[in-house]
C-alpha positions in Angstrom: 116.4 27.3 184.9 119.5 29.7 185.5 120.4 30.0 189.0 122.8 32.6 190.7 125.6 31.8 193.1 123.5 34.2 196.0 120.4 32.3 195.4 122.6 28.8 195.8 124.2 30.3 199.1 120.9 31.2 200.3 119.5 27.3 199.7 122.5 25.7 201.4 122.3 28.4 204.2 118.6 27.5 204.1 119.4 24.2 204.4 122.4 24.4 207.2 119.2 26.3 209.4 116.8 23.7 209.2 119.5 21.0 210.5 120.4 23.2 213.1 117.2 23.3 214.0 116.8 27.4 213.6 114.3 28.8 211.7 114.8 29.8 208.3 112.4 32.8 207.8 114.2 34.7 211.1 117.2 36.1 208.9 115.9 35.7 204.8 114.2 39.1 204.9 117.5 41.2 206.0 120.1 39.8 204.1 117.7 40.1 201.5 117.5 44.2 201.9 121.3 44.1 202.3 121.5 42.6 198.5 118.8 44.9 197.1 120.5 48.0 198.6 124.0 47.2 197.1 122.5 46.4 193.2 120.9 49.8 193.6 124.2 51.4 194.9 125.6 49.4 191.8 124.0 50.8 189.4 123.8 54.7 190.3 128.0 54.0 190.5 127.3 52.8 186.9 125.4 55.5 185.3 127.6 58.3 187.4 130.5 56.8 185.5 128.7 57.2 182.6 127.8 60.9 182.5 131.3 61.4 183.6 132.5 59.6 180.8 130.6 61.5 178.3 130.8 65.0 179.7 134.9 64.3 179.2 134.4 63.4 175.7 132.6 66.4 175.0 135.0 68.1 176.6 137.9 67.3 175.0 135.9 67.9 171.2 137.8 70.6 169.1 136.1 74.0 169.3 135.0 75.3 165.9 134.4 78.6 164.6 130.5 79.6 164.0 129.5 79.9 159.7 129.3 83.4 158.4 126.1 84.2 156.8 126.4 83.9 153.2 124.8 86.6 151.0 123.1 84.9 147.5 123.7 86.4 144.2 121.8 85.5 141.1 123.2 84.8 137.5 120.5 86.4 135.1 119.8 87.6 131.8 119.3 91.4 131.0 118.8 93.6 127.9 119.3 97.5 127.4 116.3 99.3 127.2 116.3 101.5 124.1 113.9 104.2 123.1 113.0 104.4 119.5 110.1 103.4 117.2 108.6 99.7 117.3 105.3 98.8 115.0 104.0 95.6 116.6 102.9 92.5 114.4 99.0 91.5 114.5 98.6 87.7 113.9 95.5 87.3 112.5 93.8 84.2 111.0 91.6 84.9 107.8 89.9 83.3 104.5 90.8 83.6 100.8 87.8 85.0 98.8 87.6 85.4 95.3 87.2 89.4 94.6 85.5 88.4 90.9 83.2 85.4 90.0 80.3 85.1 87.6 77.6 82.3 87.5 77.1 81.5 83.4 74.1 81.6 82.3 72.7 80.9 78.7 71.4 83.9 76.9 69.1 81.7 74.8 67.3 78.7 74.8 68.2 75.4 73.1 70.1 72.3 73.1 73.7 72.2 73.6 75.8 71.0 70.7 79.6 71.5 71.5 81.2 71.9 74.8 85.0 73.1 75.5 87.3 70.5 76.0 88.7 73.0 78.6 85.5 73.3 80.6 86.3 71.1 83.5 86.0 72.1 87.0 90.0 73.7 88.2 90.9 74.3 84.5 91.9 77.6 83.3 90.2 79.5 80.4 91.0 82.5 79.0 89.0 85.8 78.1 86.7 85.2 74.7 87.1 81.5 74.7 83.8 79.4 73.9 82.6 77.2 76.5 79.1 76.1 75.0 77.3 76.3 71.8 73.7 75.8 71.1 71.2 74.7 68.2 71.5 77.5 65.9 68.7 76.3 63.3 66.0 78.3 65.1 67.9 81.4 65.8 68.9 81.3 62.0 65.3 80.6 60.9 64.7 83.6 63.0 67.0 85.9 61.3 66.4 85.2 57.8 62.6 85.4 58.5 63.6 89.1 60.5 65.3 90.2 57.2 62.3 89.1 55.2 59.8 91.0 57.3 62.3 94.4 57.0 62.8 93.9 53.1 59.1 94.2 52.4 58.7 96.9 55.0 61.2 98.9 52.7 59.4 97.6 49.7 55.8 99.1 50.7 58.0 102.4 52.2 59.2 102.9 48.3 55.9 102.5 46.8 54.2 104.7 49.4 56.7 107.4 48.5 56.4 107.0 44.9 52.5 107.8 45.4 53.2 110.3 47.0 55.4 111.9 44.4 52.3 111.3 42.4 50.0 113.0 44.2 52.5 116.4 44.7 52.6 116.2 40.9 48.9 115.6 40.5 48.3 118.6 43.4 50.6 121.0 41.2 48.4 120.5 38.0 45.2 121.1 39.9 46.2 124.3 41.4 47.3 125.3 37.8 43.9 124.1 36.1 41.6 125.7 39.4 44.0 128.8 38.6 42.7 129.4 34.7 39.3 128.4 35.5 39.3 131.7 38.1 40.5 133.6 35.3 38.0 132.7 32.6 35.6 133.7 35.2 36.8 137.1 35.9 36.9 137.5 31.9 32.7 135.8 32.0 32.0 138.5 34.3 33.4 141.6 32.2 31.7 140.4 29.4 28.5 139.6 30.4 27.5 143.4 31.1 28.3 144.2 27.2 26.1 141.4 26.3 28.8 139.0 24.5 27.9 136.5 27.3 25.1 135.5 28.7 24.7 135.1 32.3 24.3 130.9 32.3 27.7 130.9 30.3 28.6 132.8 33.8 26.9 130.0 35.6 28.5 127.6 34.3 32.1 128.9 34.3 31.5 129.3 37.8 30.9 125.8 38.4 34.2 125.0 36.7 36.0 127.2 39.4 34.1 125.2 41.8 35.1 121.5 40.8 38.9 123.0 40.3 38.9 123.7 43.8 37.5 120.6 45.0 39.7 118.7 43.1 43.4 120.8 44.2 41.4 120.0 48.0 41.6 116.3 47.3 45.1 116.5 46.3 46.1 118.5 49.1 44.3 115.9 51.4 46.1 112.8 49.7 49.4 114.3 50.2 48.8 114.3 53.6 47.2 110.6 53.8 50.5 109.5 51.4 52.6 111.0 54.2 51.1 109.4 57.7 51.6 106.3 55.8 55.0 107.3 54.9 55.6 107.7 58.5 54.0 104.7 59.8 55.9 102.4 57.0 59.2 104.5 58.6 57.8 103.0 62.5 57.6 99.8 61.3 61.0 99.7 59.5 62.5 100.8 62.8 60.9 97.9 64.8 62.0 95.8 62.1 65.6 96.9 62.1 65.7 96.0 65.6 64.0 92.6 65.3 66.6 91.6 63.0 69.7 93.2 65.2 67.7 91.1 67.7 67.7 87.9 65.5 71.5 88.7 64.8 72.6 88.8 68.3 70.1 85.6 69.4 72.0 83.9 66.9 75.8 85.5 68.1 74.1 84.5 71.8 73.9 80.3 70.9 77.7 80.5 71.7 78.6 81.4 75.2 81.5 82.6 76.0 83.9 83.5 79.1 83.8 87.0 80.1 87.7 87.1 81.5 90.2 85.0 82.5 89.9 83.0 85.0 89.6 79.3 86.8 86.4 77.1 86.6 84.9 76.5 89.8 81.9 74.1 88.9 80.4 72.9 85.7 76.8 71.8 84.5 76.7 71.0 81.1 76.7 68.6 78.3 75.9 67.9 75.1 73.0 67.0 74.0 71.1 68.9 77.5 68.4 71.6 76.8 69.5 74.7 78.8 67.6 78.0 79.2 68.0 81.6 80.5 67.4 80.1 84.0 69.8 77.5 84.1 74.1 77.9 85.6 75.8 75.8 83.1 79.1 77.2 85.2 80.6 79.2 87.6 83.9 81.1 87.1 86.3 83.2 89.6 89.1 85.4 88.3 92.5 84.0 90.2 94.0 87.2 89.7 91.9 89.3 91.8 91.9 87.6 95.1 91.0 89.0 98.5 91.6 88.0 102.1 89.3 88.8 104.5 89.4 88.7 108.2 88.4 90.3 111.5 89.4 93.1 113.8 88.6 93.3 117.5 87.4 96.4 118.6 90.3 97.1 120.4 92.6 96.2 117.6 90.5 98.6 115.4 90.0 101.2 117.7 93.9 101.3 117.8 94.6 101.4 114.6 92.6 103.7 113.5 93.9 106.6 116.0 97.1 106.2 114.6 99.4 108.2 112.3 98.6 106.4 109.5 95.6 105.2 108.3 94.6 101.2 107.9 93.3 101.4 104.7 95.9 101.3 101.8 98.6 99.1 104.6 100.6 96.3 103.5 100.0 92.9 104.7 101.8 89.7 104.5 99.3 86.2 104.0 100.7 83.4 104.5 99.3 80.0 103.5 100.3 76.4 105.3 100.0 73.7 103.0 100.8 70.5 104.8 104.8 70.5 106.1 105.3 73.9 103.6 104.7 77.6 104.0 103.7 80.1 100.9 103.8 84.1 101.2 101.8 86.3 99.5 102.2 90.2 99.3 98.7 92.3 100.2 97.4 95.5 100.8 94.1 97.1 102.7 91.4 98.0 100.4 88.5 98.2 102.6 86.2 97.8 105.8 83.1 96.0 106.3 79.7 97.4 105.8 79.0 96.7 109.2 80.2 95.0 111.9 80.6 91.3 112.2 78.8 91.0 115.4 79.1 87.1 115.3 82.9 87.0 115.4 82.8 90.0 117.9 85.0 92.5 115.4 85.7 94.5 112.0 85.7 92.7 108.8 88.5 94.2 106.6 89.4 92.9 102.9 92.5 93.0 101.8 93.7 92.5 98.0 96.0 90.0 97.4 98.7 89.5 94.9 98.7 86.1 93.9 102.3 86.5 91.3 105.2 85.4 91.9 104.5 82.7 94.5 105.4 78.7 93.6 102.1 78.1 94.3 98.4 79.1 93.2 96.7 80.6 96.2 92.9 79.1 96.0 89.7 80.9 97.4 88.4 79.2 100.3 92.2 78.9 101.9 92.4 79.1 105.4 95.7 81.7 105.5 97.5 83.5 108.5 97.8 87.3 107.9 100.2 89.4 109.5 99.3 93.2 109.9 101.1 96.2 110.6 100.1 97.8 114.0 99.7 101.3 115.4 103.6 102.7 115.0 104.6 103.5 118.9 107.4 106.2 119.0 109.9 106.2 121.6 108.9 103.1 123.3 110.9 100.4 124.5 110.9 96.8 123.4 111.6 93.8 125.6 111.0 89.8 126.2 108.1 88.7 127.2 109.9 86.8 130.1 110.8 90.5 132.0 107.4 90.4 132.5 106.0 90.3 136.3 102.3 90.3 137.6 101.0 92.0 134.4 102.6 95.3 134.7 105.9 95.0 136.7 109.4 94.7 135.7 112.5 94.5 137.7 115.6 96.5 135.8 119.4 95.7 137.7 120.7 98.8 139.9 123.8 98.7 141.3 124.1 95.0 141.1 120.5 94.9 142.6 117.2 94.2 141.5 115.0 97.4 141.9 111.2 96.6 140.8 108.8 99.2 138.5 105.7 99.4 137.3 105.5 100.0 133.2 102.6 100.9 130.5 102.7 97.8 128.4 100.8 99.4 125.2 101.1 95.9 123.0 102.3 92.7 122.6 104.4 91.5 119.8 105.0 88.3 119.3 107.2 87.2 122.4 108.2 91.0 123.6 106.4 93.5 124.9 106.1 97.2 123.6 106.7 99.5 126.6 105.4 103.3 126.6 106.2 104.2 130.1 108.0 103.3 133.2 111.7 103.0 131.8 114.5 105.0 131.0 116.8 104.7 128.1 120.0 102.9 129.3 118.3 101.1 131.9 119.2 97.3 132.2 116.1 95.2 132.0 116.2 91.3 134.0 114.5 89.1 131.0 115.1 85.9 133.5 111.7 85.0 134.8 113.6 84.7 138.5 110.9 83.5 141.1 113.3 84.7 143.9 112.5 88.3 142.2 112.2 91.2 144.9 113.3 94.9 145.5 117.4 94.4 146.8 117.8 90.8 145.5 121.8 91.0 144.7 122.3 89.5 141.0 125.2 89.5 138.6 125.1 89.5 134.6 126.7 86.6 132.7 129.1 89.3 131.7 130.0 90.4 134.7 129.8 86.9 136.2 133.3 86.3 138.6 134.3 83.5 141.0 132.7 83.7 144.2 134.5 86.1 146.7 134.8 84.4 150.9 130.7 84.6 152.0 129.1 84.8 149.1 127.7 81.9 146.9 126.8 82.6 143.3 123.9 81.2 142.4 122.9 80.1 138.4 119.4 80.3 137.2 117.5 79.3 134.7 114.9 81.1 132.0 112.4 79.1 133.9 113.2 80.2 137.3 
C-alpha cells in the first residue's frame, strides 16, 4: 500500500511522542485540520486558474460576422398556356364481334355424300361455293314421279275439253232440231182448223217440241258439268305445277351452299352422316363486316352527346395487341345499344370496323383497345398532368413567383389536363410537381436559370419534387 511523505511524518512524529513519553492523540487532530484546510485552498487556486484560463481564450477568439439570411429559389419547369381548341382522347377497352354470321342448316334430309375440301374450321370460302351434298336418289325419284302426276293431269285436262267441244256442238244441233220442231207445230196448228190435220197429228207434233227441248236442256246442263271439271282438272294442274317446282328445288336443295364470303367458324359434318332440317352442319361469319363493341359511362355519354357534333357517324381508331406487336384498324360509330348495359354500369355503342389494309386479320372475339374522339372543348387550355395540385389548383410563375389558382379541369387526356377556366392566355404554367409549392415561393425557369447572386442559393428540383 502507497504511503504519502505527510502520513510518514506523522508515524515518525507519532513515534518521537510516545518515547518522549507525550501523548500522541493531544496534537493529531489540529495538524490534521491544518492539512485539510490547505488541499481545499489548493484546489479552489486550481479551478480559479482555470476559468481564468479559459475566459482568456475565449477572449482572444476572432470575432466573426453573423450569416445573412439566404432567400431559396427554385429551378422548375413551365409551359405557356394557350387558348385554342383541344378534343380529348377516350381509352376505352372493347370486343371484336362479327356484324354477319349464319348457322347452316340442311334444307333437306339425307345422307351426306361429298364435303368441301375447304370446309375446315378458319378456312375461307367464297360466295356460291358448295360445302355439302346429299343423296339425291330420293329427291330425283321425287321429281320424275312430280312430272308424271302433272303430265296426266294435262292429259285428262285435254280430254275434258275435247268433251266439252263435243257437247257445245251437240247443244248447237239441238237448239236447231227443238227450233223446226216449234215450227212444224205452228204450221199443225193452222192446218188443223181447215181439217187437213187432225188434232192427234197436233198431239203428237207437240210432243216432238217437247223432247227437243229436253234434249237442248241436257246439253246446256253438260256444258256446264264439262266446264267445273274443266276447272277442277285446271286446280289440280296448278298444285301439280308446284309439286314439281317443289321436287325441282328439293333436288337443287341436296347441295348446300355458302351464302357469302366469309370464314368458317365451326364445322359438323361428314360423309356418310344423316343430317336433317334441324341439324348445324356449320357456322360462318363474314370477316368483312366486323364490329367493335364497347361501353360508355354515363358521364362519358352524357358528354358526348351535348356536344357539337354528334357520336354517331365518329371515327375511331382499334387497336389490337398481339403478343410484343401492335395492329390499327380504322372505324366508325354506327350505333347505340338498345338499352343500357346496366351490368358494366354504361352505353353499349358498336362501331364498324374496317378490317383492309392491316398486316393482319382482325378475328371476332379480340380483346382490342379503342380510342374515341371526345367532346371538342373550344378555347380551353391544355397542360401536364404534373401542374396539377389538390384536384383543382395550379400554380402559374408571376414575377418570378409562384401565385396559386383554382381552374375548371373539364377532362383528362392522356397525361394533360384540358382546362376551361381559371387561366389566361400567356400565362406561364409550373408543370414541376414542387412539394415546396405556395403563394410567393421565389422560382426561376431553366431559361432564365443564372449563377447565384451574394444571399441567395439556387435550388434544382426534380419532376418528382
Amino acid at each position: 500500500m502507497l504511503k504519502s511523505n505527510d502520513d510518514e511524518q506523522d508515524a515518525e512524529a507519532a513515534r518521537t511522542d510516545g518515547a518522549s513519553g507525550t501523548p500522541g492523540d493531544a496534537k493529531s487532530p489540529v495538524l490534521r485540520g491544518g492539512r485539510a484546510l490547505l488541499q481545499t485552498i489548493l484546489m479552489f487556486v486550481v479551478l480559479a486558474g482555470s476559468y481564468a484560463a479559459m475566459n482568456r481564450l475565449i477572449d482572444s477568439k476572432p470575432t466573426r460576422d453573423a450569416r445573412p439570411a439566404r432567400t431559396n429559389v427554385y429551378t422548375i419547369e413551365a409551359v405557356t398556356a394557350n387558348a385554342q381548341d383541344n378534343r380529348p382522347q377516350l381509352k376505352l377497352f372493347g370486343e371484336v364481334q362479327a356484324a354477319r354470321s349464319v348457322e347452316l342448316r340442311p334444307l333437306v334430309n339425307g345422307e351426306i355424300t361429298a364435303i368441301n375440301p375447304n370446309l375446315k374450321v378458319g378456312s375461307p370460302v367464297f360466295a356460291g361455293d358448295i360445302l355439302i351434298e346429299l343423296d339425291l336418289f330420293n329427291y330425283q325419284g321425287a321429281l320424275a314421279e312430280a312430272r308424271a302426276n302433272l303430265a296426266q293431269a294435262r292429259a285428262l285436262l285435254a280430254e275434258t275439253e275435247a268433251r266439252l267441244v263435243s257437247e257445245q256442238e251437240q247443244f248447237t244441233s239441238a237448239q236447231a232440231q227443238m227450233e223446226l220442231a216449234e215450227s212444224d207445230l205452228e204450221r199443225a196448228r193452222s192446218l188443223v182448223s181447215s181439217g187437213t190435220l187432225t188434232q192427234k197429228q197436233v198431239e203428237d207434233r207437240r210432243l216432238i217440241v217437247s223432247q227437243r227441248n229436253q234434249a237442248v236442256s241436257q246439253r246446256r246442263n253438260n256444258q256446264l258439268i264439262e266446264k267445273a271439271k274443266r276447272d277442277q282438272q285446271l286446280a289440280s294442274i296448278d298444285s301439280l305445277v308446284w309439286k314439281v317446282q317443289q321436287a325441282e328445288r328439293n333436288l337443287q336443295n341436296t347441295v348446300l351452299k355458302a351464302p357469302f364470303t366469309g370464314v368458317v367458324n365451326s364445322k359438323n359434318a361428314e360423309a356418310g352422316r344423316y343430317v336433317s332440317t334441324s341439324d348445324v352442319v356449320a357456322t360462318l361469319y363474314d370477316n368483312a363486316a366486323l364490329e367493335a363493341r364497347f361501353t360508355l359511362t354515363d358521364a362519358q355519354f352524357g358528354r358526348i352527346s351535348t356536344g357539337d357534333d354528334p357520336l354517331i357517324g365518329r371515327d375511331i381508331e382499334v387497336e389490337w395487341n398481339v403478343g410484343l406487336s401492335s395492329y390499327e384498324y380504322a372505324g366508325v360509330i354506327d350505333r347505340i345499344g338498345a338499352e343500357i348495359a346496366s351490368a358494366r354500369g354504361g352505353i353499349e355503342v358498336v362501331a364498324r370496323i374496317d378490317p383492309t389494309g392491316a398486316a393482319i386479320e382482325l378475328r371476332p372475339g379480340a380483346f382490342v383497345e379503342i380510342d374515341v374522339p371526345d367532346r371538342l372543348y373550344r378555347q380551353s387550355y391544355k397542360i401536364p398532368e404534373t401542374a396539377l395540385f389538390g384536384g383543382n389548383e395550379i400554380f402559374v410563375v408571376e414575377d418570378g413567383k409562384l401565385a396559386r389558382r383554382t381552374v375548371q379541369i373539364a377532362a383528362f387526356d392522356g397525361e394533360d389536363i384540358i382546362i376551361v377556366d381559371g387561366l389566361l392566355p400567356g400565362d406561364s404554367v409550373m408543370t414541376t410537381h414542387l412539394t415546396q409549392a405556395d403563394d410567393g415561393v421565389a422560382v426561376r425557369l431553366p431559361a432564365l436559370a443564372k449563377p447565384s447572386a451574394p444571399g441567395e442559393a439556387a435550388i434544382k428540383t426534380s419532376r418528382g419534387g
